[in-house]
C-alpha positions in Angstrom: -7.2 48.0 34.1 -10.6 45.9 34.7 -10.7 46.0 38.5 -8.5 48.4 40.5 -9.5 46.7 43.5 -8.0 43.3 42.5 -4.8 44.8 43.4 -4.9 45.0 47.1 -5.1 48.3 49.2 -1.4 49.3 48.9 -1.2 49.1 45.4 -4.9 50.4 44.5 -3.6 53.6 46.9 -0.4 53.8 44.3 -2.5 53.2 41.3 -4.9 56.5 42.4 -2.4 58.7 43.5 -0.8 58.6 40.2 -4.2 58.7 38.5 -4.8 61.7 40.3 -1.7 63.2 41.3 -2.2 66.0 38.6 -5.0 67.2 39.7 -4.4 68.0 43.4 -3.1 71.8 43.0 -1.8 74.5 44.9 -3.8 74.0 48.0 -2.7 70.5 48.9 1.4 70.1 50.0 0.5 66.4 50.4 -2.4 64.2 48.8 -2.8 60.6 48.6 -0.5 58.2 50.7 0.1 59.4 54.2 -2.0 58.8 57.4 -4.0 62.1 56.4 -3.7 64.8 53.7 -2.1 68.1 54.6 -3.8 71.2 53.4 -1.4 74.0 52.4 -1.5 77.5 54.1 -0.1 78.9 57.3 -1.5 77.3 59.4 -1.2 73.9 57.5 -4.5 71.8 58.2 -4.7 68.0 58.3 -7.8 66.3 57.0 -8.3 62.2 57.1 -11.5 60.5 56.7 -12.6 56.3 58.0 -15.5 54.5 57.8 -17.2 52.0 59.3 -19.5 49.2 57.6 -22.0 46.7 59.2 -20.8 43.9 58.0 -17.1 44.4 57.4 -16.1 46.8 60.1 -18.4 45.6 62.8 -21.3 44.1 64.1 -24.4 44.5 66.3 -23.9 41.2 68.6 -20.3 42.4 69.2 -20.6 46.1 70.1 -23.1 48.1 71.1 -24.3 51.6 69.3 -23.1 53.5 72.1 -19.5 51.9 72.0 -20.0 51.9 68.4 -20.1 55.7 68.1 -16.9 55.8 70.5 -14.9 53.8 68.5 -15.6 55.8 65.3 -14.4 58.9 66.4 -11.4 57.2 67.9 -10.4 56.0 64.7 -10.4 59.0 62.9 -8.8 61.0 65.3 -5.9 58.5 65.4 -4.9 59.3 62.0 -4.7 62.8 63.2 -2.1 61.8 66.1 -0.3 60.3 63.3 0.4 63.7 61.8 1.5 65.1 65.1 -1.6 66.7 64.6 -4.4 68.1 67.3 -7.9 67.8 66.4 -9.9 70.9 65.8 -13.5 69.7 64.6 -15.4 66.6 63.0 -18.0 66.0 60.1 -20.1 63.1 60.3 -22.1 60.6 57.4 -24.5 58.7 58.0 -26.6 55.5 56.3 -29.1 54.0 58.5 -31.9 51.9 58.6 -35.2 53.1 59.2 -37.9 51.4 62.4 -38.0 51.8 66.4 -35.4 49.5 67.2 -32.9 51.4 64.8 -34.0 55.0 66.4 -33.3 53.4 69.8 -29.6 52.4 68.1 -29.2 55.8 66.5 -29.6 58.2 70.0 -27.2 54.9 71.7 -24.3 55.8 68.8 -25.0 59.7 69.2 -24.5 59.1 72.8 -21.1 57.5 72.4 -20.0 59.7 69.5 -21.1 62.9 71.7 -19.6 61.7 74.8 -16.1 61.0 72.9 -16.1 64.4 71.1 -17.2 65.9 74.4 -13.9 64.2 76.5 -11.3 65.2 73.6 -13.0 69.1 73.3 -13.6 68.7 69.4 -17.5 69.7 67.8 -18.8 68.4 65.3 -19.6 70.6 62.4 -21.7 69.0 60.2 -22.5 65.7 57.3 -25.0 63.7 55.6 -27.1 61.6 56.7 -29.3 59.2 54.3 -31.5 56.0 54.8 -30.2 52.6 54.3 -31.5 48.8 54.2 -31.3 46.6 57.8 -27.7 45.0 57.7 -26.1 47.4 56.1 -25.9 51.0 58.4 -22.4 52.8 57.7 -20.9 55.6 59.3 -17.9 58.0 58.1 -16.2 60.5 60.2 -13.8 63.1 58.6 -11.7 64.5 60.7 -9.5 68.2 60.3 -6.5 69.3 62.5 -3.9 71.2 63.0 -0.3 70.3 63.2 1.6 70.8 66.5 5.2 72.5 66.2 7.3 70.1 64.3 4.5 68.5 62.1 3.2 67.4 60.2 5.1 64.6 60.1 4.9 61.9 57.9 5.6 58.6 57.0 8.4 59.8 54.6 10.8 61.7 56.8 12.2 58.5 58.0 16.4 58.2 57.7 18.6 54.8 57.6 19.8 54.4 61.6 16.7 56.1 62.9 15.3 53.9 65.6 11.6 52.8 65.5 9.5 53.2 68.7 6.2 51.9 69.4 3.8 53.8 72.0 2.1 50.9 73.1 1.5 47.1 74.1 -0.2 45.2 70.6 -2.2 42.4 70.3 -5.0 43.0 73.1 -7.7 44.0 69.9 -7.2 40.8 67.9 -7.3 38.8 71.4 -10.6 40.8 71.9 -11.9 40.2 68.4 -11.6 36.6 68.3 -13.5 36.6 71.2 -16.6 38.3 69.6 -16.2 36.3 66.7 -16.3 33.2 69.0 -13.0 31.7 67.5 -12.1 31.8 70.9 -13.8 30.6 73.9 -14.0 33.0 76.8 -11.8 31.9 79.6 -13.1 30.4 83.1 -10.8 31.5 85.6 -10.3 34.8 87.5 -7.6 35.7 85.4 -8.6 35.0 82.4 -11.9 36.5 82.9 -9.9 40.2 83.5 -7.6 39.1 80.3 -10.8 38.6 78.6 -12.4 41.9 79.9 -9.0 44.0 78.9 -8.8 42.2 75.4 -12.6 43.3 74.6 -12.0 46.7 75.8 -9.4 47.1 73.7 -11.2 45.5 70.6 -14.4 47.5 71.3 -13.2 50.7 72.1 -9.5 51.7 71.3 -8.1 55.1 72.2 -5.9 57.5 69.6 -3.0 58.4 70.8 -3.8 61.8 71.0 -1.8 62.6 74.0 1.5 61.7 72.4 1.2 64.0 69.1 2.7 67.0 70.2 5.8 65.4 71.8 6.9 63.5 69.0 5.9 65.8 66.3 9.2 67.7 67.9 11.1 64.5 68.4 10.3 62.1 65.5 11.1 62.4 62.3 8.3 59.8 61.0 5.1 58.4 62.1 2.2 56.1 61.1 -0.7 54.6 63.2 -1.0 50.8 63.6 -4.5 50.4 62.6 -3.7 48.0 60.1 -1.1 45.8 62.2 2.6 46.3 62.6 3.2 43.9 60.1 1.8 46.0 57.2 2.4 49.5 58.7 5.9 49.3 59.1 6.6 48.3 55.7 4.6 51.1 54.3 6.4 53.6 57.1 9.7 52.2 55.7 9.0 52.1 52.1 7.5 56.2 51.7 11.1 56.9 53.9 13.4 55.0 51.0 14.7 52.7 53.6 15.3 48.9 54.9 14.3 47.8 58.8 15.4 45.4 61.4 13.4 44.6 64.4 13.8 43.2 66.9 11.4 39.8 68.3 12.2 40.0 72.0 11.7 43.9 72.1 8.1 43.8 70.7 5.4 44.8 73.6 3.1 42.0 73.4 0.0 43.0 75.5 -0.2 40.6 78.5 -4.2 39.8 77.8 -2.8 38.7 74.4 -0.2 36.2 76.2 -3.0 35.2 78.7 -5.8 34.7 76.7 -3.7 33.3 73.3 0.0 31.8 74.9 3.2 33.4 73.9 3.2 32.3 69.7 -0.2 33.2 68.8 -0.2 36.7 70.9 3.4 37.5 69.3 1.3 36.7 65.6 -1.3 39.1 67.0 0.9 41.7 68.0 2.3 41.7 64.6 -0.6 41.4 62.7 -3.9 41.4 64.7 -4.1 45.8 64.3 -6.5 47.7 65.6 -4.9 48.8 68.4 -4.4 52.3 67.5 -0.6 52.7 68.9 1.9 55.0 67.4 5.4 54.0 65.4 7.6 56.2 65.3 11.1 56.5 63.7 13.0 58.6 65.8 17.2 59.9 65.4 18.7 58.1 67.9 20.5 61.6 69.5 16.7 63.0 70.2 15.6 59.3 72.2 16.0 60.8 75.4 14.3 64.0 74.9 11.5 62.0 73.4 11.1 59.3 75.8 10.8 62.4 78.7 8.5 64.5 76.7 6.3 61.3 76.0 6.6 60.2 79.6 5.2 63.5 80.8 2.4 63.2 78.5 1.4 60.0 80.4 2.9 57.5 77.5 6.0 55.4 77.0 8.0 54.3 74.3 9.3 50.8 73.1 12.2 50.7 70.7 11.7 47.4 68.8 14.3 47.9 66.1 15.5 50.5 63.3 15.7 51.7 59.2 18.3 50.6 57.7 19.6 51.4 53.9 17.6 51.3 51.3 16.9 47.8 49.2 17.4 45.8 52.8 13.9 45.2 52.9 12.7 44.1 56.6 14.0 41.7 58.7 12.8 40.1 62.1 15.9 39.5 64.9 15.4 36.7 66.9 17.9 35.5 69.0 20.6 36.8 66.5 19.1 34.6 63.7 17.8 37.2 60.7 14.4 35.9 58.9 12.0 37.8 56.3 9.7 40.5 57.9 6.7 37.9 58.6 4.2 40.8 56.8 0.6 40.5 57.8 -2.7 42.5 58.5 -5.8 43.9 57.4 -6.7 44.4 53.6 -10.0 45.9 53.4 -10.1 44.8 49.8 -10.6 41.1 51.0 -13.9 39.1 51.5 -16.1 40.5 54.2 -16.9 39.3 57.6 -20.3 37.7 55.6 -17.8 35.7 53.8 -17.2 33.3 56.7 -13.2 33.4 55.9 -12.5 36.9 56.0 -9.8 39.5 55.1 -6.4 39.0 56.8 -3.6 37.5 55.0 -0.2 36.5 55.5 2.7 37.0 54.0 2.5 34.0 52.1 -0.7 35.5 50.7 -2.8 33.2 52.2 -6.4 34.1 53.5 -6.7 34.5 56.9 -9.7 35.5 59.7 -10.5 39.6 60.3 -12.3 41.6 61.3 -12.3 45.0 60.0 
């Protein structure tokens, strides 16, 4: 193989984990594949890493550092969530640029990234830091927890009639990304001024749903985060659990920035593939919904049933209006061209490129 990369994230991920599926040992009971790797032992340990380019991920004129270092802890703790996980401590790389201006940026993101670890109780405990060219700082934040009782759970546990549940409205982060980008202009009225205020909040600095881990580590039976948009992640949920899925149109939360600021077919795209908004799907045995709606609602969340797994070799479906059509797939590939690029990343399921942002 010339160019793993040419492949696309989900099947480079396939292609390395059996490259190097061998060579895990006794210390891992799950490598490559899942939201985070789970380190053997009693207590089992989760460990995830993300990072965040200039460039790709983000840029300067559409967050500030202090938002900036918010958002990267976020991200990385919401891959712990996904494990039913708790976060117990942080380490932290770092490539940037060297001047005044830069210094002033660097004590803004340590700010944000302090502040964040402060509010969720989790120190950081080391990195790497090195020097890097103006245009191109990067941050990685790797992230270790500890399962609650049930978990870790993983995207495999899923079973054929288990329903799925999202934790969340989706949509708001694409809404809020466009309007950084400038692909869409920023709305005159009251309304739409809030809308727009809501959408960039959500865009700029999303929050891991770490809240809701302990419930449904005892209630669900499969999770996976919706970084990537529902229309990638729930495929890749359904696929490591051997099944099909139905959803339901209609029963989709569609944030209400995303209808304001978009109208009702563009924000029902985003909320299927915008991503970024850092909900929770879960696949949950329909006998333990009630218990896990009340555990989630005492936590301070809710849950949205949009559909189900079905039997394997189904593949996915979208329900609307009791017409069946093909899972209308689409999301971030981080293996696409760049923001730089002018026509970045997404695609749909067509295959053809669309605008991202990550």
């Amino acid at each position: 193989m010339r160019d793993p990369f040419q492949l696309g994230e989900d099947r480079f991920l396939a292609w390395l984990a059996s490259r190097f599926r061998a060579r895990g040992g006794s210390a891992f009971s799950l490598g490559i594949g899942d939201d985070a790797a789970v380190l053997a032992g009693r207590p089992a340990r989760v460990v995830t890493v993300d990072q965040m380019l200039e460039g790709r991920h983000f840029r300067f004129r559409w967050i500030v550092p202090r938002a900036l270092g918010r958002r990267a802890v976020e991200r990385a703790l919401s891959d712990i969530a996904a494990m039913g996980a708790r976060p117990e401590g942080v380490l932290l790389a770092l490539s940037w640029p060297r001047g005044g201006e830069w210094g002033r940026k660097a004590r803004a993101l340590f700010e944000g990234l302090g502040g964040a670890l402060d509010r969720r109780g989790v120190p950081l405990v080391g990195g790497d830091t090195t020097r890097a060219r103006v245009g191109h700082a990067a941050l990685a934040v790797v992230a270790v927890g500890r399962p609650w009782p049930g978990g870790p759970v993983l995207r495999s546990g899923g079973r054929p009639g288990d329903l799925l549940a999202v934790t969340g409205p989706l949509g708001a982060a694409a809404a809020g990304h466009l309007l950084c980008s400038g692909r869409l202009a920023p709305p005159g009225d009251r309304a739409g001024r809030r809308a727009a205020g809501a959408a960039l909040r959500a865009f700029r600095e999303p929050t891991a749903r770490l809240e809701l881990a302990r419930p449904l580590a005892r209630h669900a039976r499969a999770l996976i985060d919706l970084s990537d948009g529902l229309g990638l992640d729930l495929p890749r949920l359904a696929a490591a659990s051997g099944c099909g899925f139905e959803v339901e149109a209609e029963r989709i939360p569609v944030a209400p920035a995303a209808r304001r600021l978009l109208g009702e077919r563009r924000a029902f795209r985003a909320a299927i593939a915008g991503g970024e908004d850092y909900e929770l799907l879960a696949a949950i045995p329909p006998d333990r919904l009630p218990a896990a709606e009340r555990a989630v609602a005492r936590a301070g969340g809710a849950l949205h049933v949009v559909g189900r797994l079905t039997a394997p070799g189904g593949g996915g479906r979208l329900v609307r209006r009791g017409a069946f059509a093909p899972w209308p797939a689409g999301g971030w590939d981080p293996f696409r061209p760049p923001l730089d690029a002018g026509r970045p990343g997404r695609v749909d399921r067509a295959g053809r490129r669309r605008s991202g942002r990550r």
